[in-house]
N, C-alpha and C positions, 0 to 999 in steps of 0.2 A: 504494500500500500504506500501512496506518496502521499505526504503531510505538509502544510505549509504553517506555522506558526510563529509566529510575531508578538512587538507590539509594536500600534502605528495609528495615525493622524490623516496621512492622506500618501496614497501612491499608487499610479498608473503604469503599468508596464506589461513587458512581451518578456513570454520565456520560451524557451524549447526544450524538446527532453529527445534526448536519442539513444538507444543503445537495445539492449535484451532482455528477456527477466530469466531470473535463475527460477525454473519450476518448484524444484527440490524447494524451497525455502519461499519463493514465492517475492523475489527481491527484487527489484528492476533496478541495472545497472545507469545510474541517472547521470546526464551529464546536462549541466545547467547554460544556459544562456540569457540574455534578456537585452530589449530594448525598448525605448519608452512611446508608451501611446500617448495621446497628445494630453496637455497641461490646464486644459480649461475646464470648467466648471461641471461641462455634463461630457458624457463618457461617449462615445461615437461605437456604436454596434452595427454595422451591417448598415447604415441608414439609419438606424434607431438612436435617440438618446435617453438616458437615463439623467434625470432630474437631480440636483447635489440635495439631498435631503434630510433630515434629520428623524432618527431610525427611535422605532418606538417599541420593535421587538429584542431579544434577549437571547444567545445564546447560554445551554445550562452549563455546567462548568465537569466536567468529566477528563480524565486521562491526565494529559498535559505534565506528564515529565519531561525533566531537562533531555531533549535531544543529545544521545551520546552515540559514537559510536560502536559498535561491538562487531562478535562473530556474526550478526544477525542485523546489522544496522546500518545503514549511510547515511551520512550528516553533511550537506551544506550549505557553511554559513553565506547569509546573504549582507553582510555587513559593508560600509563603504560610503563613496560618493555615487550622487544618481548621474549617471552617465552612461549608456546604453549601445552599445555596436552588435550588429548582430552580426555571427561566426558561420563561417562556411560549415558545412555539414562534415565535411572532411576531416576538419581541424574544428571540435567543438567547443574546444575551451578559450580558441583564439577571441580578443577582446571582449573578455570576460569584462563587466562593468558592474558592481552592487550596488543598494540601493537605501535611500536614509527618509523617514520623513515621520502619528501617535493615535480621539476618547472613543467617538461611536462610530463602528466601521461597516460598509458594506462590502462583499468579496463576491465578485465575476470571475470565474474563469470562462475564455471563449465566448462570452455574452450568455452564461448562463449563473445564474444570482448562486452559489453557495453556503454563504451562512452571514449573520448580522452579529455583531458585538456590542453588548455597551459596558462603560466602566476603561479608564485611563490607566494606566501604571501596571495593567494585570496583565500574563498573557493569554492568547487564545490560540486556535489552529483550526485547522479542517484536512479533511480528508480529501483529496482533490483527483485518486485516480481515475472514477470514473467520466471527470472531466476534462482531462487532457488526450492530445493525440499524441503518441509517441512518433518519434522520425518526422516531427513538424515542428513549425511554431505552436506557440499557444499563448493567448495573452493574458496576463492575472489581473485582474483590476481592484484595486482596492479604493472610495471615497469614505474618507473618513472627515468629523466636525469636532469641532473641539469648544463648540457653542456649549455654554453651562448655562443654565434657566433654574427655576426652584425646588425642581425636582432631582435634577442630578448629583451627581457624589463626583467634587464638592459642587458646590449651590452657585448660582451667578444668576444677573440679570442683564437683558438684552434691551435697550434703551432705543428712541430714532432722534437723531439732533440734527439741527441746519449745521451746514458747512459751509464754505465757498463754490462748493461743486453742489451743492442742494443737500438734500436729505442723505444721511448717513447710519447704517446699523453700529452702535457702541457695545462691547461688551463690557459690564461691568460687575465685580465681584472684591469681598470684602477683604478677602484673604491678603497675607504679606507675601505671595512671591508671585511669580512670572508666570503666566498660563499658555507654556507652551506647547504648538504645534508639530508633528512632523512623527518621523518613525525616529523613537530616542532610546531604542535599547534592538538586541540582537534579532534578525529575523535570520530564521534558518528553512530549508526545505528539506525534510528529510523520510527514510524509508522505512517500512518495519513488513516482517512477514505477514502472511494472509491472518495469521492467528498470532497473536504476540499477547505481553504483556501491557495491560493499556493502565493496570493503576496500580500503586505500593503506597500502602499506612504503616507506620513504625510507629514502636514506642519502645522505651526501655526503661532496667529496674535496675536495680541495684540490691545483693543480698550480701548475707553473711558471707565469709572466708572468702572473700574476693570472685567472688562473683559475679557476673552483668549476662541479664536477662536483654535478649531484643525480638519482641512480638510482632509478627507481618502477617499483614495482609494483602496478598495481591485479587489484581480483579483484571480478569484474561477477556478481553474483546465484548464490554460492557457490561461485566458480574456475569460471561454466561460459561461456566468449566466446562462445556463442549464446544467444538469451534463451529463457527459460521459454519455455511455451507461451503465446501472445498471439495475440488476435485484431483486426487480421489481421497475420498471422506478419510475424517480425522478422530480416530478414537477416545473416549474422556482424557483428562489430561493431567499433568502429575507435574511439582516445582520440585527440582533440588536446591536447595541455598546453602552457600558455604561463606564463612569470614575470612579474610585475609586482616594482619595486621601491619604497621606502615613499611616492613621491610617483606612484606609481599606473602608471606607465609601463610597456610591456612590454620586456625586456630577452631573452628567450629565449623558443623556440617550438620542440615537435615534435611530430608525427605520426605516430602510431605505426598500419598499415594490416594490418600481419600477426600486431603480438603485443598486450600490454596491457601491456607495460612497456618500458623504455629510458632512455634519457642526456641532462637536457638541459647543453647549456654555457653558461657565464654567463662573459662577458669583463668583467674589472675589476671582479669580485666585489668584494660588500663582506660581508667573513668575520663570520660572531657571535662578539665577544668577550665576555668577561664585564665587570661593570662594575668601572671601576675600571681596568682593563688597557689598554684604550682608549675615544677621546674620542666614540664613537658605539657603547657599548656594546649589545647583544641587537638586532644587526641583524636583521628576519626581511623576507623576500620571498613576498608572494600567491603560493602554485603554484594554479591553474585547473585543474582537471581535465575538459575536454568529452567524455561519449561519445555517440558518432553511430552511428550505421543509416549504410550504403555506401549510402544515397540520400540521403545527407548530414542526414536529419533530427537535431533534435538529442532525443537519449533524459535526459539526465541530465547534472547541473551540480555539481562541489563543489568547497569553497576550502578550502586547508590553509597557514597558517602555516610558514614553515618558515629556518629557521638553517642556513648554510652553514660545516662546522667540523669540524677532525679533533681526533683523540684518538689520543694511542701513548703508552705505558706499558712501562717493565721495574724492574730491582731496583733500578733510583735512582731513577729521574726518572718524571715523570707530566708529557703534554707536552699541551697544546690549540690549535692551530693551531703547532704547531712548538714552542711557548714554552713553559718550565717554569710549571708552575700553583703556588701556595701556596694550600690554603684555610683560611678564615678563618671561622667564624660559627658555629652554634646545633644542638643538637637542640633540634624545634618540637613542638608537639604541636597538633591543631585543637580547641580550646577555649575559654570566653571565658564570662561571667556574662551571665548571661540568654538567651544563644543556647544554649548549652552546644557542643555539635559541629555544631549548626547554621548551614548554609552562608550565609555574610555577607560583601555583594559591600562594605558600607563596612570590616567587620573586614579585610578582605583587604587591602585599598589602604591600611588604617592599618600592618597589619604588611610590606608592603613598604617605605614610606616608614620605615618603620624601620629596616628593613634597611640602609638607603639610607645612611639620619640614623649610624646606628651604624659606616658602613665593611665592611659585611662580605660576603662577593663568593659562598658556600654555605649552603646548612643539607642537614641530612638531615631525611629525613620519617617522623623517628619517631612511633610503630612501626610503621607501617602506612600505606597508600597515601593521598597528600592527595588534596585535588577537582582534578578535570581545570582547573577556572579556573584555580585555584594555578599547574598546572605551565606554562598559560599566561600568567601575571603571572610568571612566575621566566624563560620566553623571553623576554618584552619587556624587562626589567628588566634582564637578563643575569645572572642569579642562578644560580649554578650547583648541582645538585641531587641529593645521593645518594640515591635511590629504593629506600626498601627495603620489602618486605612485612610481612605483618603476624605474621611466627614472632617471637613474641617469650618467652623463659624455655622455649624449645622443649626438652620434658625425654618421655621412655619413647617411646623411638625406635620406633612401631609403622609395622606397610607398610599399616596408613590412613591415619595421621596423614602417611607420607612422600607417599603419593597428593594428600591434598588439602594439604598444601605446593608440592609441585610445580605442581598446577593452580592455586594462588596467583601460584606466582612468573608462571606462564605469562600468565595473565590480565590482570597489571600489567605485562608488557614487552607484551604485546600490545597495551594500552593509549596505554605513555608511551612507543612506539619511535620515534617519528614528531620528539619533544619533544628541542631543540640545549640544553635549557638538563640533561636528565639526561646527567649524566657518570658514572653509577657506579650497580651493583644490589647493594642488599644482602640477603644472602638470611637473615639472621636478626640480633637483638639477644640479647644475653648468654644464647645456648644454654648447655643443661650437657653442653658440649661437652668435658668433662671422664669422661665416662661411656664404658664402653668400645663398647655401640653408636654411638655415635656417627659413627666413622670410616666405617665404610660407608654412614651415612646419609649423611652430607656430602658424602663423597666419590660418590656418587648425585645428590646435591642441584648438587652445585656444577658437576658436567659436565653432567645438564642444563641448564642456565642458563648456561653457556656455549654449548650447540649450539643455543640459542634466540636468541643477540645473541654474536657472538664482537667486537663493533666498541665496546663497553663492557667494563671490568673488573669483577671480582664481587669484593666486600668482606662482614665481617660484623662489627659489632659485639660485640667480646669481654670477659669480663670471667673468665675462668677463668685462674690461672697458666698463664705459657706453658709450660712445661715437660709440665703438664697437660692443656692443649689438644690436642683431636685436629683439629679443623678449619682452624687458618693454613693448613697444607699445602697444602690446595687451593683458596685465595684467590689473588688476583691482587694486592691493597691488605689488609694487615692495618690494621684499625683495632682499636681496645682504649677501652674504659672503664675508671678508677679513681677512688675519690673519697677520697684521700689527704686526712687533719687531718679525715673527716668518717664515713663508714663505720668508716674504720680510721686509728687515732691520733686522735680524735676532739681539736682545740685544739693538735695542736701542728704549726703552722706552720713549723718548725722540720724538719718533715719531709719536705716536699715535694718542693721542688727535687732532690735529692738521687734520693729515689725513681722519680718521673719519668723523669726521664735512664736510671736505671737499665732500668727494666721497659721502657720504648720500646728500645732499645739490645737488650738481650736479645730480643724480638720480631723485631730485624733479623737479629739474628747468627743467632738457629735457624730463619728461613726464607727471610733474603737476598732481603728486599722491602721495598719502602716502606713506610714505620708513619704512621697518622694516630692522633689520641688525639680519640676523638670523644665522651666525657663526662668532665668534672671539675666540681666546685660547691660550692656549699652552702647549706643554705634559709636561710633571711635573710627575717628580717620586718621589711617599712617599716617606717621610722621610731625602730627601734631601736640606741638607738648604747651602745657601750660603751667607755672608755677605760683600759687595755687591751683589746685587742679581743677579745671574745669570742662564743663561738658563737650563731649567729641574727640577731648583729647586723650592722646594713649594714657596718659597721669590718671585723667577720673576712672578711665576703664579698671585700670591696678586698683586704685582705692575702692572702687565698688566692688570688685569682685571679695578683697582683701577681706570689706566690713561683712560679707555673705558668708565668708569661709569663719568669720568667727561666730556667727550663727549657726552653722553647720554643726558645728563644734560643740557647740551648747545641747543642739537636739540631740546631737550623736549618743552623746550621756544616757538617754532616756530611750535608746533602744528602738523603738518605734520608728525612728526616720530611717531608711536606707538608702538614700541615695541622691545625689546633688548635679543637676546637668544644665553645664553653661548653655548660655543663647549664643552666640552659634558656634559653630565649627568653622565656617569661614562667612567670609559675606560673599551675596548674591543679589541675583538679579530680583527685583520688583517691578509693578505699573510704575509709569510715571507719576509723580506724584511730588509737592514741594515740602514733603521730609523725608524723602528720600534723595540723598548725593549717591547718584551713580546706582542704587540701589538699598540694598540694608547690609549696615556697615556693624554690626554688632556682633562678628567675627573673631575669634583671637588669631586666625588667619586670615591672610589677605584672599583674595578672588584667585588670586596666581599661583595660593596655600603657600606663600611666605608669612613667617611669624611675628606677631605684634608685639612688643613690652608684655601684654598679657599673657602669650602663651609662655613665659618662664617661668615665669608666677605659676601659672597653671600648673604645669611641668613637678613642680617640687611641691605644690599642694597634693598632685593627686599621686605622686611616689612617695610623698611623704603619707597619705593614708596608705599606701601599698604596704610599705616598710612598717608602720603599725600595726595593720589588722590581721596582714598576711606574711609576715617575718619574710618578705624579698629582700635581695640585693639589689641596691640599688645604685644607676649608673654611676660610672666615677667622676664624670663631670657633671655632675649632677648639681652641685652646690660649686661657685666659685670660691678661688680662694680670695681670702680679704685681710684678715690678722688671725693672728694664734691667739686665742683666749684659754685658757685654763680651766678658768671655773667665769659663773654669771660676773659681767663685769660690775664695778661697786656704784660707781653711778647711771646704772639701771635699774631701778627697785621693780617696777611691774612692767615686763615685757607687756602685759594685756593693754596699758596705757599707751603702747606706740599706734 
């Protein structure tokens, strides 16, 4: 079968496929091409056009593992500039050209309609072989809109204003970042046998004497253990799975003859810790998954990554293999100059290594779901991951907008269920969960997303008083945003501390759960110093962060708080807007992830909770040197007074 899976915004093109199919296995040997059908607005079929429209039906969310290759598989990626030549038949690879461009999508192949998408950031696929010609062209069409209205995840309004050229559509939306267009993460074309592996659920345990449990279930060509029709017919069907561990070795093996799922055991597991915790941080082990025909042939091959690690949570503590977690680190956002939200395997390896560089052991993926690579660089890395969708300023609680939130959330734990490095789903950023619908949407929202993963906690980033809020109630992990000395009190540092402690504290008391603070900051443009420190400058950014960390500090005491994450990871792109310079600058990286004054500060606050909580070593340049002191010098009585 040939598969096309992406995620994308808007993209018109021609491909070809030429080559044979292996019967035995049922694989067509694919060789790809493509050049582009024209750029305008409606699509040209035969004489026919197709209208740019805005799509009101839904694909369900099924299958949709990471395209890998195997003994059973062909993978290619469709990644690149859109630039299109088409290749002599002789020579098919000559003037290869791929293709880049993202919320609601429609897919032609050959001017026949294939399937419809809604929802941004997630991916999707289809089935495409009984739509191509093979030994020909064939053209793939894809229009996709990126129009947001009240109903969609996230929310937006579409406005009409005079211009100098007359009437104009505006799109407007309340959110802080960029609403872009285009295909910004990997599409691939790729193959699988007549009867293959279409879905895999993990979970794992952790027991006595070193132990680790990992529980599968696969789901062979839509939940059905006998294959489609095939010729010649395919007898029920039976999985082997074996572990490998990182130096290729197999360590466990089972055979599963009556069902498609089961238990394997691993003796002397070696558990995924997060980095920093321990000295072989984001341990993951090859699971193999073979399925056979009872005439032992083999049908289908896949390999899945996978981390061995528990999770338990109550009103104190948040625990990951047994041990209290503290997190430490960032809302991120996917963004960068010159890519913009376009997927970049060097951006990526720049912002872990940063991560790394900086101490910081979380982030969340604000606002909305990162690329599948991502959540595989935060497993190798041990980076641990609030996962949250893409509700963000979720305001007129309507039962469409609760509909396609839901099938958000579903889609994204569907996705990243499999991934040791998510610890937590967030099911929205600063709702106006303040509104009196809101309780019953959440209270809707939050139980399902619970009877989709009860083995994760559901959190939401808040920003509403809590007295106010109708959604804590039915979290598991209250987090909260505030931007003390900068929204409100704008300069006075003086304020902070104070407040903090306060509004975290209150959050415990009226729901008797653990409080994370997962935004505080302030924009800060390089290179700007002020003495006193004043706003924008790198100076107030240091002092503001400084007066938060000795909040932190306070809560930490009281057990309840676990975890503290700057605004931002780096700055990014926003609408235009006149408080926004260039964008939102409330980064402790630059746009280009060079480091502000802040991030060294950062750097030795979050190594310095490392070297506490979790007895690391920590780098050697870590601290510069400055003088040799001894002991406390004598004219400093309370360090806490600096």
């Amino acid at each position: 079968m040939i598969i096309v899976r992406t995620y994308i915004r808007f993209l018109n093109l021609l491909f070809a496929i030429f080559g044979s199919i292996d019967h035995s296995l049922g694989i067509p040997d694919v060789k790809v091409q493509y050049i582009p059908a024209n750029k305008s607005g409606n699509i040209d079929n035969k004489g026919k056009s197709f209208n740019y429209m805005w799509l009101h039906d839904t694909a369900s969310t099924r299958g949709l593992l990471y395209p890998r290759e195997s003994e059973s598989r062909e993978v290619r990626t469709l990644d690149g500039i859109w630039r299109f030549l088409l290749s002599d038949v002789n020579d098919p690879m000559k003037g290869v050209r791929d293709c880049w461009f993202k919320t609601d999508l429609d897919k032609w192949i050959n001017g026949e309609k294939v399937m419809a998408h809604s929802i941004g950031h997630l991916p999707f696929e289809s089935e495409i072989t009984n739509y191509v010609n093979f030994g020909a062209e064939n053209r793939l069409t894809l229009i996709c809109d990126n129009t947001l209205v009240n109903s969609t995840i996230p929310q937006g309004t579409i406005v009409e204003e005079e211009s100098d050229n007359g009437k104009v559509m505006i799109q407007r939306y309340t959110f802080d970042f960029f609403n872009y267009a285009g295909i910004h993460r990997t599409v691939h074309l790729y193959t699988t046998p007549a009867v293959y592996i279409e879905d895999i659920k993990v979970s794992t345990d952790l027991i006595e004497n070193h132990i680790g449990l990992v529980h599968y279930e696969v789901i062979v060509n839509g939940n059905e253990r006998k294959a489609v029709v095939y010729d010649p017919p395919i007898e029920p069907l039976y999985i082997h799975v074996q572990m490998r561990n990182k130096e290729g070795e197999i360590v466990a093996h089972s055979v599963s003859k009556t069902t498609l799922n089961g238990t394997i055991v691993i003796k002397d597991v070696m558990p995924w810790w997060p980095y920093l915790m321990n000295p072989e941080p984001g341990y993951l082990y090859t699971m193999e998954l073979y399925l056979h025909a009872v005439d032992e042939s083999l049908l289908d091959v896949y390999r899945l990554k996978v981390g061995i690690r528990t999770l338990k949570w109550n009103n104190s503590t948040f625990l990951l293999n047994d041990a209290p977690i503290y997190l430490r680190g960032f809302g991120k956002h996917e963004d960068s100059d010159i890519r913009g939200k376009g997927f970049d395997y060097a951006l990526l390896t720049r912002d872990f290594n940063l991560i790394k560089w900086i101490g910081a052991n979380a982030y969340r993926t604000s606002h909305y779901p990162y690329s599948e690579e991502s959540m595989q660089f935060a497993d190798e890395f041990g980076i641990m991951v609030i996962d949250e969708c893409a509700g963000v300023n979720t305001d007129i609680f309507e039962p469409l907008l609760l509909q396609n939130h839901k099938f958000s959330i579903e889609q994204l734990i569907h996705r990243d269920r499999n991934h040791a490095s998510v610890i937590m789903w967030s099911i929205a950023n600063e709702p106006r969960s303040g509104n009196s619908q809101a309780d019953k949407y959440f209270k809707i929202l939050s139980n399902y997303t619970k009877s989709l993963d009860p083995t994760r906690p559901i959190t939401a980033a808040l920003n509403i008083e809590a007295k106010k809020d109708k959604l804590g109630q039915y979290l598991d992990i209250i987090s909260f945003n505030r931007y003390n000395a900068w929204y409100q009190n704008a300069g006075q540092l003086d304020m902070i501390t104070k407040h903090v402690v306060e509004e975290a504290t209150l959050w415990h008391v009226m729901h008797n759960k653990t409080v994370i603070m997962t935004e505080y900051g302030a924009d800060t443009y390089e290179g700007l110093h002020f003495l006193p420190a004043y706003i924008w400058s790198e100076d107030y950014q240091l002092s503001l962060l400084s007066k938060h960390f000795k909040a932190f500090d306070n809560l930490r005491s009281q057990k309840w708080f676990i975890g503290e994450f700057v605004w931002n990871f780096a700055d990014f792109k926003t609408a235009q807007t006149y408080t926004r310079v260039g964008g939102n600058k409330k980064g402790v990286f630059t746009r280009q992830r060079q480091p502000k004054s802040a991030a060294h500060l950062l750097r030795q606050r979050y190594f310095g909770l490392a070297i506490e909580l979790d007895q690391c070593e920590p780098p050697l340049e870590l601290f510069n040197y400055v003088i040799h002191w001894q002991e406390r010098p004598q004219f400093i009585r309370n360090y806490d007074d600096l």
